[in-house]
Structure formats: C-alpha cells, structure tokens
N, C-alpha and C positions, 0 to 999 in steps of 0.2 A: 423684266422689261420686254425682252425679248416675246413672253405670253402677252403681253398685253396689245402688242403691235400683232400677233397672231391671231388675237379676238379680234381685234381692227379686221380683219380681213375676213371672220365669220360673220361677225355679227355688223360692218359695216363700218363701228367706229367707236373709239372708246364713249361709254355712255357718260358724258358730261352730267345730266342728271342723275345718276345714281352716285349717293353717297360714298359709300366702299370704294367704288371703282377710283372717284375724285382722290380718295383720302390715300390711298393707296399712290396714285401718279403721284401725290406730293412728296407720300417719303420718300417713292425710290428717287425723286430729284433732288431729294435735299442730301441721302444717302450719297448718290454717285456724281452728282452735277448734272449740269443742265446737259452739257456736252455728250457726256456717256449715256444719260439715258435716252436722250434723241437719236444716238448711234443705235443702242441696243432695242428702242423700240421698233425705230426704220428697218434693221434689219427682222425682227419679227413679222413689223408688214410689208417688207419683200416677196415674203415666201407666195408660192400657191395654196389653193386651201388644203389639198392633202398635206403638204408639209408642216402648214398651220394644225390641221389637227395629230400630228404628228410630234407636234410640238404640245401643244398645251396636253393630250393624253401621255408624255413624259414626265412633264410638270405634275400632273394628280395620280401618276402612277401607274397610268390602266392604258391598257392598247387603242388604237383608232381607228376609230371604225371606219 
C-alpha cells in the first residue's frame, strides 16, 4: 500500500485506467480495510520523491537511483 501511494508521488497518481493497478487497490482493501489501506497508502504518498524511490526500489529489490 505504502508502494502505491509512492507511485502516487512518481507517476502523479494511481492510474485508474490501468487494470492491474485497479485490481490490485481492491485486494489490498478488501485484504486490510478501507482504514488501513488509506493509512498505508497516505503514508506512501507523504514521502518526497527520493524516499518514494527508495521505497518502491525496496519493494523490487534493487537500489534507487
């Protein structure tokens, strides 16, 4: 959740048209609640963008450029 509010802050905003990304936002809400994943994504797109890419190159494993 936290990566997706991180891409909020790359790419501008979670892409509502893209399938994956939608299907994706629904499990983690059905997964943790509406509550928790609005925490966890708010706090993703807090961050600045270094931290944002600092976050999402944790998540896939590889350092940030």
């Amino acid at each position: 959740m936290r990566a997706l509010g991180a891409a909020h802050v790359l790419r501008g905003s979670l892409e509502a048209l893209n399938p994956d990304a939608v299907r994706l936002a629904d499990r983690l809400r059905a997964e943790l609640g509406e509550h928790a994943y609005r925490a966890a994504y708010r706090q993703g797109r807090d961050l600045d963008r270094a931290g944002a890419l600092t976050l999402v190159a944790a998540q896939l494993g590889t350092e940030a450029a």
